[in-house]
N, C-alpha and C positions, 0 to 999 in steps of 0.2 A: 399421481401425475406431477411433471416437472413443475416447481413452483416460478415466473417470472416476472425481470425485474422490469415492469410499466411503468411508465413517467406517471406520478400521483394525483396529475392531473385527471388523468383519464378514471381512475377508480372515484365510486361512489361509498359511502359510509354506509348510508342506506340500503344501497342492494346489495354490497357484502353483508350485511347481516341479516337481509332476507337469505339470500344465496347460502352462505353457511349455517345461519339454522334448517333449511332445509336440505342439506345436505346430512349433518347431524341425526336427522331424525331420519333418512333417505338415503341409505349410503350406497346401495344397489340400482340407485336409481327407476324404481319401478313407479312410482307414486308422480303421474304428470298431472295432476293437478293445479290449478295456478294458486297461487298467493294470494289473500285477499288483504290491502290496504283502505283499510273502514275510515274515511273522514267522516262519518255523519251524511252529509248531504251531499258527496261524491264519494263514489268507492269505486276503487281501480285495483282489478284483477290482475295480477303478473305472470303472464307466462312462468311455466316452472322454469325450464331452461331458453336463455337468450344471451346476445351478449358475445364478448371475445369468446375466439375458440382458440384452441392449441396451436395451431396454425398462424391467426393473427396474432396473439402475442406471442411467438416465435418471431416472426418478420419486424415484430416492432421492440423487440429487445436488443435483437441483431441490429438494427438500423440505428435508434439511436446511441448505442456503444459504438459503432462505426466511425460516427458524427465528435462524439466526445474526444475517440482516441487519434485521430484524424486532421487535428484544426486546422493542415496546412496544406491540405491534399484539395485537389476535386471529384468530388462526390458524384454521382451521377444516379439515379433510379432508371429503370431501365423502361418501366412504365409507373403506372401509380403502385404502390407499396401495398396497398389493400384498395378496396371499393367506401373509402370513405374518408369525405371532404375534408374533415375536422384534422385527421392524421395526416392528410397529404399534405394540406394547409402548411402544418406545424412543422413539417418537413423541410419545403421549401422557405418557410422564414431562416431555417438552420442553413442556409447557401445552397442546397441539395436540387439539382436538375434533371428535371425527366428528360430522358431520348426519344421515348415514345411515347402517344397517346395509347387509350387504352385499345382503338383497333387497329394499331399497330403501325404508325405512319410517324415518320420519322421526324422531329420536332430539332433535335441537336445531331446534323450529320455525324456518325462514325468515323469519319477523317478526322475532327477536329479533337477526337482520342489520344490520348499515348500511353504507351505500357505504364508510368507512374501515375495515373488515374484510379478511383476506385467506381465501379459498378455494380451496383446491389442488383441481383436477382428477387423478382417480386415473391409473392407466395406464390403466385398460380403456378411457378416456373416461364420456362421459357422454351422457345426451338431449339432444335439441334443446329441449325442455319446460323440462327443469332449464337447460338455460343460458341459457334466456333467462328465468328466474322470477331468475336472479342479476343477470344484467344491469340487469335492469328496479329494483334494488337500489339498481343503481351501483357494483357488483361488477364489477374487473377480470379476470375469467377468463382472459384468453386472454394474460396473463402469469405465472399461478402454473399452466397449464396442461400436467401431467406425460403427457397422452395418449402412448400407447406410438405410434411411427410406424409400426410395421407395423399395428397396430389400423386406423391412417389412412388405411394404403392399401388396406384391404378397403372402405372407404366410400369412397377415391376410384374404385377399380374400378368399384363397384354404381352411383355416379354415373355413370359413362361410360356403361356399359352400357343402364342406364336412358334415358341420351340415343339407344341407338339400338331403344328401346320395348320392353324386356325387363323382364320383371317379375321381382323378386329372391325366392331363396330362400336361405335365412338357415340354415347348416347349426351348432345351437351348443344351449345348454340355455337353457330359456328364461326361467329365473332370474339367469342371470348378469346380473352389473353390464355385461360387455363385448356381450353380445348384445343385450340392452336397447337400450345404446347403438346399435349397428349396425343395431337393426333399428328403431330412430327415423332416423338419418340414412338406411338406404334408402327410409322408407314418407314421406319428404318428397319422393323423388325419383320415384319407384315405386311398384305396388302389390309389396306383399309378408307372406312366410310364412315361420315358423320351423318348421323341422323337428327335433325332439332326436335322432333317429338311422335304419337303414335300417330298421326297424320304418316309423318314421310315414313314410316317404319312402316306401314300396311304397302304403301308404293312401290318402297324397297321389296318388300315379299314376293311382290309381284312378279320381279325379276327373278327369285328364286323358284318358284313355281313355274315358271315359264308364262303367266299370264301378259306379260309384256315382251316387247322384242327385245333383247339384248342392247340392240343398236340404240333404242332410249335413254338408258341408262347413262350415260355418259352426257349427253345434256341436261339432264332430269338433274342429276348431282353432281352437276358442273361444279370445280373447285373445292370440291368435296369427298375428290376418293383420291388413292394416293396414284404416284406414276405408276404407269403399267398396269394397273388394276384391269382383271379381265372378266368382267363379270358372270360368264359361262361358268368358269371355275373355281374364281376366289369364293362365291358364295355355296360352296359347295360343304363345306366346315366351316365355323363362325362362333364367335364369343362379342360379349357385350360386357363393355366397361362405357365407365359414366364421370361425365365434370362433374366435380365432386358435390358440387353446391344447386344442383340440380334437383327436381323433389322426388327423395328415392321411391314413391309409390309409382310415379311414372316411368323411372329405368325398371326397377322391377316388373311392370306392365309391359313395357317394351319387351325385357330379355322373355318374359313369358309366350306373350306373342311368337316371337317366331322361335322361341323354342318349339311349338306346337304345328308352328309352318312346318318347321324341319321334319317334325315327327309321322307329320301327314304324307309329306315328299317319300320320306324316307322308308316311310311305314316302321317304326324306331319303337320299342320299349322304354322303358325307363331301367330296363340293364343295360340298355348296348345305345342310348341317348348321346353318352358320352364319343361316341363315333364323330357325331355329327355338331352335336354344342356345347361350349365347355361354362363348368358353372362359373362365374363372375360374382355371385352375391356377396363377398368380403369386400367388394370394393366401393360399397357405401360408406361415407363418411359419416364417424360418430355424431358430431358433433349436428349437421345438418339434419338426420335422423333423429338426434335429441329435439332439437329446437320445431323441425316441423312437429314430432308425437306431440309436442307440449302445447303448438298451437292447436293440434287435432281436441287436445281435452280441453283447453281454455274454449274452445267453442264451444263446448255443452254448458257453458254458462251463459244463464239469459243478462244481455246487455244491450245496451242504448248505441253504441258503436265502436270500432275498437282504432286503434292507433297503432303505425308500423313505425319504426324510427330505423331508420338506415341511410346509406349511401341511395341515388337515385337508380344508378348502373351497377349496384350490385344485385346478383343472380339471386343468390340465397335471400338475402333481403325482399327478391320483387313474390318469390314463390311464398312468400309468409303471406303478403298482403292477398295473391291471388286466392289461397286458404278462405282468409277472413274475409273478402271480397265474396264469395259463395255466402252467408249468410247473413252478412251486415253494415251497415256504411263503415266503411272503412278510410284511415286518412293515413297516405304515406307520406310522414315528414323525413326533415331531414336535422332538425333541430329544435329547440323550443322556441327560435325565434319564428318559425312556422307560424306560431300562436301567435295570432297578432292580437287578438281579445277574446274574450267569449263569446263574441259574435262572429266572430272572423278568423277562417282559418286560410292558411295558403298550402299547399298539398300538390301528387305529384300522381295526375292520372297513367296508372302502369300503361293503359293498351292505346291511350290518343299520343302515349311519350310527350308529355307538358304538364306545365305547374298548371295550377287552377286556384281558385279563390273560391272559397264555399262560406257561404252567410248562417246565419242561426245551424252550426251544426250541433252544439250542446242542450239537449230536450228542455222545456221550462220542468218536468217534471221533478222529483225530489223521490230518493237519492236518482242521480245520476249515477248509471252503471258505466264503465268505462274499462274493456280488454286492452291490455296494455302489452306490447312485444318489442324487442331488436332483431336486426340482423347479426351475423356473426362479426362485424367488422364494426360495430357500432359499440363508442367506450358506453362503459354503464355511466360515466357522470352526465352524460349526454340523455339517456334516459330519468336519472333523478331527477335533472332540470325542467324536462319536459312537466314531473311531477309536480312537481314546488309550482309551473305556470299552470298546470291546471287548478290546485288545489286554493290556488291566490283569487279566483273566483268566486272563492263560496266560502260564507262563515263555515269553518271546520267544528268538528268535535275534540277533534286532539291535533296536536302537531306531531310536523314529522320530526321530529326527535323523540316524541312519544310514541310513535309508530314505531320506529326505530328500536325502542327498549323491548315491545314486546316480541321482539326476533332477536332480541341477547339472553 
């Protein structure tokens, strides 16, 4: 895979040589086992895989080479660059201005544009609306264009699919910047619907079956299906594509679902299935797939409580913590300065959406066990750091540069 070029800042020493000795010894990647980092009287468990993915440092190589080769230009981000503080921070010290918020409400009018301007496309992508209100500018998008390529190929999938008259379901939140985008490029192709989870996806069936009137449907998933969507028919063929950073057990539970709706409707085999629903399963992303598997096995380690380090409003990030929230206190920071001591954590409750303060979360017990993860937009020096603050707590047995030697 592409090798790139990230500001030095954001790499670790430490988890690059976790990360490539287990690589080294893992090259098939089948082995999700975590790491274990032995201080003596804290030991912290690392996710196998966490951290940038291909996508994020893509958007972040393109962006600031844009920045360097540029000094005389105005820069503009179209929303945040990724789902995390640290890089968007670092961006906007470089002069670099968002137009939009992340749900999508305009911060720097499109008037105040002109064709010599540059606009960076995020990873999630973007509308079809918005790229051609740039265009129309005289804005060159589709060279400052950071779209993540697995984003791509979920809209190049719903394209095909849609060629052979299936109408798309859109398995994602329907604020996101990336579903947004996804569910503009299928509803130009397709009729389509977004579903945020198996809740509304049982609802949704409903309508296929006939157990609802038609006539609901339309307020039920208000601002949610495309124009003209006519649910008597469009739901009559269907495929399910997914925001990529979504947890793919639950798009795969989803397209299962009403595969088997269809099946029942239709009274379908699994030779002549493909009449009625087309398969979608390459359109999980590697990367989020990696990182959830790795959290699935770091849970079958017994520990004291585990730590999520992400962006607040990142997708991918929130479904790590929801994982480890299933069987253990869990703490979603955003930084090591989260850690305000060993008694004192500040953290970010996923489902009340606000920070909290929690007192005595580290056990008096000895060792302290401690599952350790990122989000996919989260740099790894952000993670070291976090390490270095907890391990500053407790006479260690070795330091971490001695940690360190034993993954060279």
């Amino acid at each position: 895979m592409k090798k790139f070029n990230v500001p030095l800042v954001y790499r670790s020493s430490l988890i690059s040589a976790v990360k490539n000795k287990r690589k080294q010894n893992d090259k098939l990647k089948k082995d999700f086992t975590p790491s274990l980092l032995n201080f003596g009287k804290i030991q912290i468990y690392l996710a196998r895989h966490f951290g940038f993915c291909y996508g994020v440092e893509n958007a972040i190589e393109i962006s600031f080479k844009i920045v360097e080769e540029n000094p005389r230009k105005k820069i503009y981000l179209l929303s945040e660059m990724i789902h995390n503080p640290l890089v968007n921070d670092d961006l906007k010290e470089k002069g670099l201005q968002f137009l939009m918020d992340t749900k999508g409400n305009v911060l720097v009018p499109f008037s105040n544009l002109s064709k010599d301007d540059i606009v960076i496309v995020p990873a999630f992508g973007t509308t079809l609306q918005i790229e051609k209100q740039l265009k129309d500018i005289g804005i060159k998008i589709e060279k400052y264009n950071t779209t993540c390529p697995f984003v791509e190929k979920v809209w190049n999938r719903a394209e095909a699919i849609a060629k052979n008259k299936y109408s798309i379901v859109v398995h994602g939140k329907p604020n996101h910047e990336e579903t947004r985008a996804t569910f503009s490029h299928s509803a130009a192709k397709s009729p389509t619907v977004v579903v945020k989870n198996m809740k509304e996806t049982i609802e949704l069936a409903k309508y296929i079956t006939g157990e609802k009137p038609a006539e609901n449907f339309y307020k039920e998933f208000e601002g949610r299906f495309s124009e003209g969507f006519n649910v008597e028919k469009n739901l009559q063929q269907i495929g399910v594509v997914n925001q990529t950073t979504m947890l793919a057990s639950d798009t795969q539970a989803i397209a299962d679902y009403l595969k088997n709706v269809m099946i029942k409707k239709y009274n379908l085999t699994e030779k002549n299935i493909a009449e009625r629903f087309a398969d979608t399963r390459d359109t999980l992303c590697y990367a989020t797939y990696d990182n959830q598997s790795a959290v699935y096995a770091l849970l079958q380690t017994e520990a004291d409580l585990a730590i999520v380090v992400g962006g607040y409003n990142s997708s991918n990030t929130s479904h790590l913590v929801e994982l480890c929230e299933e069987k253990l206190p869990t703490y979603f920071i955003t930084s090591a300065e989260d850690i305000v001591s060993s008694k004192e954590i500040r953290h970010f409750k996923l489902h009340k959406k606000k920070e909290v303060t929690t007192l005595s979360y580290l056990p008096e017990k000895k060792p302290v066990k401690i599952l350790l993860t990122s989000g996919a937009s989260c740099p790894d020096a952000v993670v070291e750091a976090v390490i270095q603050k907890l391990i500053s707590f407790y006479k260690t047995s070795k330091t971490l540069n001695e940690i360190m030697k034993d993954y060279q």
